[in-house]
C-alpha positions, 0 to 999 in steps of 0.5 A, a space after each residue: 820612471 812615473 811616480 806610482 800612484 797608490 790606493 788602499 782598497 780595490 774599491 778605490 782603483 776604477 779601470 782605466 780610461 786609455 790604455 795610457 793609464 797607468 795601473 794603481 798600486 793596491 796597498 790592501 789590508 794595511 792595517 791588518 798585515 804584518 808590519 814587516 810585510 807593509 814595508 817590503 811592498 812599499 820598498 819595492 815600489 819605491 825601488 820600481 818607480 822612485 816615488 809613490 803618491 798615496 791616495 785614500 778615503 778620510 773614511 778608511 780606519 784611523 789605524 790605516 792612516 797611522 800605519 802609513 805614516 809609520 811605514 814612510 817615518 821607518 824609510 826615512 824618505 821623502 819620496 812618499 807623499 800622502 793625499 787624504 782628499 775631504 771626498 767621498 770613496 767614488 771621488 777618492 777613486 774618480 781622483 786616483 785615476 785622474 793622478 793615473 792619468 798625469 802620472 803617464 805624462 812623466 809629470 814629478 811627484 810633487 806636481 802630482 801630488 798638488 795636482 791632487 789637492 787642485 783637481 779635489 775642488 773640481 769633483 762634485 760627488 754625491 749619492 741619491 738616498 732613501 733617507 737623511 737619517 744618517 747624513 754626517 757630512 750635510 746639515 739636515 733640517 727637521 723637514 727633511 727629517 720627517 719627510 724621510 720617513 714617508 714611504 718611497 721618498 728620496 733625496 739627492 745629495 751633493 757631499 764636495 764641494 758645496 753641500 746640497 740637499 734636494 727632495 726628489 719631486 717633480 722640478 727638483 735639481 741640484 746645482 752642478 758644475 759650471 764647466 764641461 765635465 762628465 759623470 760617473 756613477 755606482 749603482 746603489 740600491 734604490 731602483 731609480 733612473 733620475 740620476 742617468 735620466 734626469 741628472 745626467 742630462 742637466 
């Protein structure tokens, strides 16, 4: 039987790619359920599918880290292992359903799971903003500050693997990866086609 690949939001679970992806299990609102109601999910999983790889965004509450390490510390088990990626929400997810993907291969749990710390640094995730005000994860100089107050300016930015910080302007880029990949966006906000139209392309 796979090992099932686990997420803790809905937000975290894309639709698969081929009807060979396997479903994510959504353990929703762990922090806000009665314990008891936690470890009976869990429990059936792992009587389901023998072992569960969890993978969620270091952006979640502290309280949905802790009450997982509660759940596996109460089992007693080894069959549980979980996988906190340094990615934004849309890579976790882009992550999730890669592992989704392995897992259909038959592959163990612990390949999976180094499988997830490996395929991390292959993710380049980013987000076209209006303003740098609020940044946390990229150095941003004072330039960038006061340019992010001018009406209508936007940036692009790369937060994994390498931080990246561009004005958008006529010949702006950001440097990608160097190997053939694809690209999945979100619609944000901000009513711009450079990401599709101009990054997509380079």
């Amino acid at each position: 039987m796979p090992t099932a690949i686990a997420v803790t939001s809905a937000d975290l679970a894309l639709p698969p790619q081929d009807e060979r992806t396997l479903p994510a299990v959504v353990l929703k609102d762990l922090d806000r359920r009665p314990l008891e109601q936690v470890l009976a999910e869990v429990t059936a999983v792992l009587e389901a599918h023998g072992h569960l790889v969890v993978v969620h965004s270091a952006a979640a509450p502290a309280a949905v880290e802790r009450r997982l390490r509660t759940v596996r510390s109460l089992l007693e088990t080894d069959r549980i292992a979980l996988l906190t990626p340094g990615l934004p929400p849309l890579g976790v997810a882009v992550l999730a359903r890669q592992l989704r993907q392995l897992a259909s291969c038959d592959l163990g749990p612990g390949v999976l799971a180094s499988a997830g710390r490996l395929l991390t640094h292959y993710i380049h995730a980013g987000a076209l903003l209006g303003s740098v005000t609020r940044l946390d994860r990229i150095p941003v100089d004072l330039k960038a500050h006061a340019k992010s107050w001018l009406p209508g300016s936007q940036f692009a930015v790369v937060a994994h693997p390498q931080p990246q910080l561009v004005r958008l302007a006529p010949g702006a880029s950001l440097a990608g990866p160097e190997f053939a990949t694809w690209m999945l966006t979100a619609k944000g906000q901000l009513q711009s086609d450079w990401v599709t139209g101009t990054l997509g392309p380079s």
